[in-house]
N, C-alpha and C positions, 0 to 999 in steps of 0.2 A: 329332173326332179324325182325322187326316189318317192314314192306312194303307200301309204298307209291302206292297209288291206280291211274292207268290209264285205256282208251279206246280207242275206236274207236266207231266212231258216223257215222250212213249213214241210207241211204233205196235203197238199200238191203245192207246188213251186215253179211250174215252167212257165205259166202263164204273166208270173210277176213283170212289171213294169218300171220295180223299184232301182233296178240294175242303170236302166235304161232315165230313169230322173235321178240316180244320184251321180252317174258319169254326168250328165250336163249339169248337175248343180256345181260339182268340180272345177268343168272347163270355164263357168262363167264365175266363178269367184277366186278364182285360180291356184284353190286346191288338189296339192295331189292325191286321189284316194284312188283305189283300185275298188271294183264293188260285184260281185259275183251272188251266184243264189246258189244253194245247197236241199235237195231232197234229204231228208232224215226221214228213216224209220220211227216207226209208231212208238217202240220202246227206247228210241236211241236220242231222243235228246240232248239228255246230258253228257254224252258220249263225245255228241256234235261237239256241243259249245266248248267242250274240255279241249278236242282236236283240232278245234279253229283257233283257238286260244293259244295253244303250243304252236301251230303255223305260223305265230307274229301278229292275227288278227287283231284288230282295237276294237272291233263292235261287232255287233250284227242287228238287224231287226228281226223279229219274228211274226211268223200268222201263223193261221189255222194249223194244226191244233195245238198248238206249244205254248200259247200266252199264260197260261195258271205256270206252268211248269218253269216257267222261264223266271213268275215273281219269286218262285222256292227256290233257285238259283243265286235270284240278288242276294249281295251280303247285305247293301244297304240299298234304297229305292225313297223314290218320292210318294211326299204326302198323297200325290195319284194314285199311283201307284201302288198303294200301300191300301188304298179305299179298295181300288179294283179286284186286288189280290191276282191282279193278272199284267203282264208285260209285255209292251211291243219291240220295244229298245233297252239293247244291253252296251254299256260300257266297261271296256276290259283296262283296270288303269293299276297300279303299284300296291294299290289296297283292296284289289277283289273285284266283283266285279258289281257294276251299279246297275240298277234297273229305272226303267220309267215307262210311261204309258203316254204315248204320246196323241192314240187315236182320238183322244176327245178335244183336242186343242186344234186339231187337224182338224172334227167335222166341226167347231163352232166358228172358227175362222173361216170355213169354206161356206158355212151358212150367213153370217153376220158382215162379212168381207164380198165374197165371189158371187153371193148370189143373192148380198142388197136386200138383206133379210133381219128385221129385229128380231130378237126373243126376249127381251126382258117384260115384262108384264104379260107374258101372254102363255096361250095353254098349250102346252105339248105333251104328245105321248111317243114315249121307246119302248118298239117291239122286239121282246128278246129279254132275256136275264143272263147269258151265256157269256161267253170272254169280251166280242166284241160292246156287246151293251153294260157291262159292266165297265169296260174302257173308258165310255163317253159320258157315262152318267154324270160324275164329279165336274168337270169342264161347263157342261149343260145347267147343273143348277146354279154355277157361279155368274150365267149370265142373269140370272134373278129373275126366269119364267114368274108366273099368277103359279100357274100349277103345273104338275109333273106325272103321267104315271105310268109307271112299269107296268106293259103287260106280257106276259108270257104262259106259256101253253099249262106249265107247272106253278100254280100260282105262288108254292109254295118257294120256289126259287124267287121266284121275283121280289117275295116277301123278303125274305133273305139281304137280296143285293140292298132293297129300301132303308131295313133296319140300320144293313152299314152306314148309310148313307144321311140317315135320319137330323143328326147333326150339324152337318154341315146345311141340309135344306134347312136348316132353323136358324142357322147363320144371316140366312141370305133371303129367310122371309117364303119361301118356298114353299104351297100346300103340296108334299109329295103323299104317292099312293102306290099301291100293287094294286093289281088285277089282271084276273084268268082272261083268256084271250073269249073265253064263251060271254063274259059278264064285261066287259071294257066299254066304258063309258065316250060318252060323245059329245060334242064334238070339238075338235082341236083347230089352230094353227098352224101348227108344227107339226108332223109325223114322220118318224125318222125311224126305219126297219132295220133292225139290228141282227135280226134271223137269217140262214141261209137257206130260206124256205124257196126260192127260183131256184138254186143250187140244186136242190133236192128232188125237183121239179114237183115241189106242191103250187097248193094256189095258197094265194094273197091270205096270212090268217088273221085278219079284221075282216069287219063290215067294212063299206064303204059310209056309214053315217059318222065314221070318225072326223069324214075329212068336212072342214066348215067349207064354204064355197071361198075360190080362190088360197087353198091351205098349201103348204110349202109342204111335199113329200118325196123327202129323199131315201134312198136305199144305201146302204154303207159300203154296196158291190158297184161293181160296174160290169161293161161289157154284157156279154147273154146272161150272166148270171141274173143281172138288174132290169134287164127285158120286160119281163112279165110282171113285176110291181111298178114301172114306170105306166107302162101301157092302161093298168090298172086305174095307177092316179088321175093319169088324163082324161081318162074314162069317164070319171067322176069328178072333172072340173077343178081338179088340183092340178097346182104346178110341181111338175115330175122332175126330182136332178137324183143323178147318180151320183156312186160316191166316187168318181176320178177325180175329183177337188179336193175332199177329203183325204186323198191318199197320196197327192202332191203335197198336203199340207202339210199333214203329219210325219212324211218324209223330211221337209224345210226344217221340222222342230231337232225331230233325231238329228239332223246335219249340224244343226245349231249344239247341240248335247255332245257332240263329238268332237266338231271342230272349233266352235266358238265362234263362227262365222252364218249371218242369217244371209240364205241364199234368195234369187229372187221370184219366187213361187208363182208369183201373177205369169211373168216369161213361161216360166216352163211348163207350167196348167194350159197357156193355152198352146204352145206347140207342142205338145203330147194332145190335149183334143184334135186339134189337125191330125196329126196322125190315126188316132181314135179313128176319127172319121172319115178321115180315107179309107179306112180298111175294114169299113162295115158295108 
Protein backbone atom coordinates (compact mmCIF):
# COMPACT_ATOMS: atom_id res chain seq x y z
CA UNK A 1 0.00 0.00 0.00
CA UNK A 2 1.56 3.31 -1.21
CA UNK A 3 1.39 5.84 1.88
CA UNK A 4 0.29 9.36 2.03
CA UNK A 5 3.29 11.40 3.57
CA UNK A 6 2.74 13.54 6.98
CA UNK A 7 4.70 15.69 9.85
CA UNK A 8 5.07 17.64 12.42
CA UNK A 9 6.68 21.00 12.17
CA UNK A 10 8.29 23.04 15.36
CA UNK A 11 11.61 24.22 16.96
CA UNK A 12 12.33 21.94 18.93
CA UNK A 13 11.00 18.86 17.45
CA UNK A 14 12.88 15.76 18.43
CA UNK A 15 11.25 15.11 21.44
CA UNK A 16 7.73 14.81 19.47
CA UNK A 17 5.77 11.63 20.23
CA UNK A 18 3.42 12.66 17.37
CA UNK A 19 5.49 10.38 14.64
CA UNK A 20 5.28 7.62 17.03
CA UNK A 21 0.96 7.97 17.70
CA UNK A 22 0.33 8.60 14.12
CA UNK A 23 2.32 5.45 12.79
CA UNK A 24 0.08 3.24 15.32
CA UNK A 25 -3.09 5.21 14.55
CA UNK A 26 -2.22 3.99 10.79
CA UNK A 27 -1.44 0.40 11.66
CA UNK A 28 -4.53 -0.04 13.60
CA UNK A 29 -7.08 1.51 11.27
CA UNK A 30 -5.28 0.33 8.34
CA UNK A 31 -4.22 3.41 6.97
CA UNK A 32 -1.34 4.11 4.80
CA UNK A 33 0.47 7.25 6.01
CA UNK A 34 4.14 7.74 6.36
CA UNK A 35 4.59 10.54 9.27
CA UNK A 36 8.02 12.16 10.08
CA UNK A 37 8.99 15.51 12.04
CA UNK A 38 10.81 18.26 10.60
CA UNK A 39 13.12 21.04 12.65
CA UNK A 40 12.46 24.47 10.96
CA UNK A 41 14.30 27.50 11.32
CA UNK A 42 12.89 30.34 13.26
CA UNK A 43 12.36 32.40 10.07
CA UNK A 44 11.72 29.36 7.69
CA UNK A 45 8.28 28.32 8.15
CA UNK A 46 6.83 29.07 5.27
CA UNK A 47 9.60 27.99 3.46
CA UNK A 48 8.96 24.52 5.33
CA UNK A 49 5.38 24.02 4.60
CA UNK A 50 5.97 25.30 0.70
CA UNK A 51 8.73 22.35 0.64
CA UNK A 52 6.82 19.69 2.16
CA UNK A 53 3.95 20.53 0.05
CA UNK A 54 5.97 20.12 -3.37
CA UNK A 55 7.53 16.59 -1.70
CA UNK A 56 3.77 15.14 -2.22
CA UNK A 57 2.96 16.01 1.65
CA UNK A 58 -1.09 16.07 2.50
CA UNK A 59 -0.56 17.67 6.00
CA UNK A 60 1.33 18.38 8.75
CA UNK A 61 0.69 19.44 12.36
CA UNK A 62 2.61 22.12 13.95
CA UNK A 63 3.92 23.41 17.61
CA UNK A 64 5.91 25.67 19.13
CA UNK A 65 6.56 28.30 17.70
CA UNK A 66 4.77 28.17 14.24
CA UNK A 67 0.88 27.95 15.50
CA UNK A 68 0.07 32.10 14.71
CA UNK A 69 2.08 31.56 11.61
CA UNK A 70 0.64 28.52 10.20
CA UNK A 71 -3.20 30.32 10.71
CA UNK A 72 -1.71 33.30 8.09
CA UNK A 73 -0.94 30.35 5.85
CA UNK A 74 -4.55 28.92 5.77
CA UNK A 75 -6.49 29.99 2.76
CA UNK A 76 -9.46 28.77 4.57
CA UNK A 77 -9.60 27.31 8.50
CA UNK A 78 -12.34 26.59 10.97
CA UNK A 79 -14.50 28.55 13.03
CA UNK A 80 -11.47 27.46 15.75
CA UNK A 81 -9.45 28.26 14.24
CA UNK A 82 -10.28 31.27 12.93
CA UNK A 83 -11.23 32.43 17.04
CA UNK A 84 -7.46 31.22 17.88
CA UNK A 85 -5.81 33.01 15.05
CA UNK A 86 -3.53 30.18 15.64
CA UNK A 87 -3.10 26.47 13.94
CA UNK A 88 -2.05 23.15 14.88
CA UNK A 89 -3.21 21.12 11.65
CA UNK A 90 -2.74 21.86 8.10
CA UNK A 91 -4.41 20.15 5.22
CA UNK A 92 -2.73 20.45 1.75
CA UNK A 93 -5.81 19.51 -0.81
CA UNK A 94 -6.72 20.84 -4.71
CA UNK A 95 -7.89 24.22 -3.22
CA UNK A 96 -4.94 25.41 -0.84
CA UNK A 97 -4.21 24.62 2.02
CA UNK A 98 -6.88 24.33 5.19
CA UNK A 99 -6.04 25.00 8.70
CA UNK A 100 -7.63 23.98 11.98
CA UNK A 101 -6.86 23.83 15.64
CA UNK A 102 -7.28 21.06 16.97
CA UNK A 103 -5.56 21.46 20.57
CA UNK A 104 -8.79 22.38 22.33
CA UNK A 105 -10.89 19.25 21.28
CA UNK A 106 -7.85 17.22 22.23
CA UNK A 107 -7.70 18.73 25.88
CA UNK A 108 -11.57 18.67 26.50
CA UNK A 109 -11.82 15.18 25.37
CA UNK A 110 -8.87 14.24 27.43
CA UNK A 111 -10.46 16.00 30.43
CA UNK A 112 -14.26 15.20 30.14
CA UNK A 113 -13.41 11.49 28.49
CA UNK A 114 -9.90 10.14 30.12
CA UNK A 115 -9.94 11.74 33.12
CA UNK A 116 -13.97 11.38 34.22
CA UNK A 117 -13.97 15.02 34.66
CA UNK A 118 -17.25 17.51 34.10
CA UNK A 119 -16.82 21.11 33.17
CA UNK A 120 -20.08 22.27 32.40
CA UNK A 121 -21.30 24.47 35.35
CA UNK A 122 -18.37 24.80 36.94
CA UNK A 123 -15.33 27.32 37.33
CA UNK A 124 -12.12 27.16 35.42
CA UNK A 125 -9.02 29.08 34.92
CA UNK A 126 -6.37 29.12 31.60
CA UNK A 127 -3.05 30.05 32.45
CA UNK A 128 -1.49 31.60 29.42
CA UNK A 129 -2.97 33.88 26.45
CA UNK A 130 -0.07 32.58 23.93
CA UNK A 131 -0.74 29.99 20.87
CA UNK A 132 -1.32 27.15 23.06
CA UNK A 133 -4.27 28.94 25.32
CA UNK A 134 -5.66 30.51 22.65
CA UNK A 135 -5.98 26.95 20.91
CA UNK A 136 -8.16 25.58 23.84
CA UNK A 137 -10.16 28.45 24.80
CA UNK A 138 -13.04 28.08 22.19
CA UNK A 139 -13.43 24.04 22.85
CA UNK A 140 -13.44 25.01 26.63
CA UNK A 141 -16.24 27.34 26.77
CA UNK A 142 -18.52 25.19 24.57
CA UNK A 143 -18.48 22.69 27.32
CA UNK A 144 -20.57 25.57 29.09
CA UNK A 145 -18.15 26.03 32.41
CA UNK A 146 -20.14 28.79 35.36
CA UNK A 147 -17.02 30.80 34.63
CA UNK A 148 -13.92 31.11 32.75
CA UNK A 149 -10.81 33.15 33.25
CA UNK A 150 -7.73 34.03 31.20
CA UNK A 151 -4.84 34.71 33.32
CA UNK A 152 -1.67 35.71 31.95
CA UNK A 153 1.43 37.42 32.88
CA UNK A 154 0.43 40.39 30.19
CA UNK A 155 -3.07 41.20 31.25
CA UNK A 156 -3.34 43.01 28.30
CA UNK A 157 -3.07 39.96 26.08
CA UNK A 158 -5.25 37.95 27.85
CA UNK A 159 -7.68 40.76 27.44
CA UNK A 160 -7.20 40.60 23.95
CA UNK A 161 -7.70 36.51 23.46
CA UNK A 162 -11.25 37.41 25.89
CA UNK A 163 -12.63 39.94 23.68
CA UNK A 164 -12.25 37.45 20.77
CA UNK A 165 -13.86 35.09 22.38
CA UNK A 166 -16.55 37.27 24.16
CA UNK A 167 -19.21 35.93 21.82
CA UNK A 168 -19.19 32.89 21.68
CA UNK A 169 -19.05 32.69 25.88
CA UNK A 170 -22.53 34.62 25.55
CA UNK A 171 -23.51 31.79 23.30
CA UNK A 172 -23.11 29.34 25.83
CA UNK A 173 -23.98 31.33 29.04
CA UNK A 174 -20.42 31.64 30.09
CA UNK A 175 -19.17 34.41 32.79
CA UNK A 176 -15.66 34.86 30.96
CA UNK A 177 -12.72 37.24 32.37
CA UNK A 178 -9.00 38.23 32.08
CA UNK A 179 -6.65 38.70 34.70
CA UNK A 180 -3.06 39.45 35.43
CA UNK A 181 -1.40 36.48 36.99
CA UNK A 182 -0.55 39.18 40.19
CA UNK A 183 -4.54 39.84 40.61
CA UNK A 184 -6.15 36.13 39.61
CA UNK A 185 -8.91 35.26 41.39
CA UNK A 186 -9.82 31.94 43.44
CA UNK A 187 -10.79 29.40 43.62
CA UNK A 188 -11.44 27.07 40.62
CA UNK A 189 -12.24 23.50 39.51
CA UNK A 190 -10.55 23.28 36.64
CA UNK A 191 -6.94 24.60 36.27
CA UNK A 192 -5.51 23.99 33.16
CA UNK A 193 -1.63 25.58 32.40
CA UNK A 194 -1.25 26.73 29.22
CA UNK A 195 2.37 28.57 29.70
CA UNK A 196 5.76 26.88 29.13
CA UNK A 197 6.70 28.27 32.44
CA UNK A 198 8.45 24.30 33.61
CA UNK A 199 10.07 24.70 30.14
CA UNK A 200 11.59 27.66 30.97
CA UNK A 201 12.47 26.52 34.39
CA UNK A 202 10.25 29.15 36.22
CA UNK A 203 8.07 28.36 39.09
CA UNK A 204 4.38 27.63 39.05
CA UNK A 205 2.98 31.40 38.05
CA UNK A 206 -0.44 31.22 40.34
CA UNK A 207 -1.06 30.97 44.00
CA UNK A 208 -1.92 27.79 44.94
CA UNK A 209 -5.42 29.25 46.45
CA UNK A 210 -6.46 28.82 42.94
CA UNK A 211 -6.89 25.35 43.31
CA UNK A 212 -10.47 24.45 45.31
CA UNK A 213 -9.53 21.14 47.35
CA UNK A 214 -9.84 18.13 45.16
CA UNK A 215 -9.47 20.57 41.77
CA UNK A 216 -8.50 18.88 38.34
CA UNK A 217 -4.90 20.50 37.37
CA UNK A 218 -3.64 19.74 34.15
CA UNK A 219 -0.54 21.00 32.31
CA UNK A 220 -0.86 21.18 28.42
CA UNK A 221 3.06 19.56 28.40
CA UNK A 222 4.10 16.46 29.40
CA UNK A 223 7.17 14.52 30.40
CA UNK A 224 9.96 17.01 32.50
CA UNK A 225 8.57 19.74 30.96
CA UNK A 226 5.16 19.08 33.15
CA UNK A 227 7.26 17.95 36.28
CA UNK A 228 7.26 20.72 38.27
CA UNK A 229 3.46 21.99 37.89
CA UNK A 230 2.29 18.56 38.57
CA UNK A 231 4.34 18.23 41.74
CA UNK A 232 3.07 21.57 42.58
CA UNK A 233 -0.83 20.48 42.27
CA UNK A 234 -0.39 17.49 44.33
CA UNK A 235 1.21 19.52 46.71
CA UNK A 236 -1.68 21.44 47.27
CA UNK A 237 -4.33 18.73 47.15
CA UNK A 238 -5.27 18.82 43.44
CA UNK A 239 -5.44 16.14 41.09
CA UNK A 240 -2.18 16.48 38.73
CA UNK A 241 -2.59 15.14 34.82
CA UNK A 242 -0.34 15.95 32.27
CA UNK A 243 -1.00 16.78 29.00
CA UNK A 244 -0.06 13.15 27.16
CA UNK A 245 -3.88 12.72 26.77
CA UNK A 246 -4.28 15.86 25.28
CA UNK A 247 -1.78 15.25 22.78
CA UNK A 248 -3.10 11.60 21.85
CA UNK A 249 -6.24 13.48 21.36
CA UNK A 250 -5.69 16.08 19.53
CA UNK A 251 -3.66 13.99 17.26
CA UNK A 252 -7.02 11.34 16.75
CA UNK A 253 -8.77 14.75 15.57
CA UNK A 254 -6.03 15.91 12.95
CA UNK A 255 -6.00 11.98 11.82
CA UNK A 256 -9.76 12.38 11.57
CA UNK A 257 -9.27 15.84 9.30
CA UNK A 258 -6.89 14.09 7.14
CA UNK A 259 -8.15 10.81 6.56
CA UNK A 260 -11.63 10.64 7.52
CA UNK A 261 -11.16 7.93 9.72
CA UNK A 262 -11.50 8.29 13.80
CA UNK A 263 -8.71 6.25 15.28
CA UNK A 264 -8.96 4.66 18.54
CA UNK A 265 -7.33 7.08 21.17
CA UNK A 266 -8.22 5.25 24.41
CA UNK A 267 -5.69 2.10 22.79
CA UNK A 268 -3.08 4.26 21.98
CA UNK A 269 -3.05 6.90 25.13
CA UNK A 270 -2.65 4.06 27.12
CA UNK A 271 0.14 2.22 25.31
CA UNK A 272 2.16 5.37 24.75
CA UNK A 273 1.62 5.96 28.95
CA UNK A 274 3.37 2.47 29.32
CA UNK A 275 5.91 3.43 27.38
CA UNK A 276 5.94 7.00 29.18
CA UNK A 277 6.42 5.24 32.00
CA UNK A 278 8.78 2.83 31.56
CA UNK A 279 11.18 5.42 30.60
CA UNK A 280 10.86 7.67 33.40
Amino acid sequence: MSADRYCVMGNPVEHSRSPWIHARFGELTGQGVEYGKRLVEPSGFAEAVAAFRAEGGKGCNVTVPFKFEAAALAARSTPRAQLARACNTLRFDAEGIFGDNTDGIGLVRDITVNAATAVAGRDLLLIGAGGAAAGVLAPLLETGPRRLVVANRTRDRAADLVSRHAALARRHGVELAASGLADVPSAFDVVVNGTASSLQGDSVPVPPGVLRPGALACDMMYGAAARAFLQWAQAHGAVARDGLGMLVEQAAESFFLWRGVRPPSAQVLAELRAIVDGQA
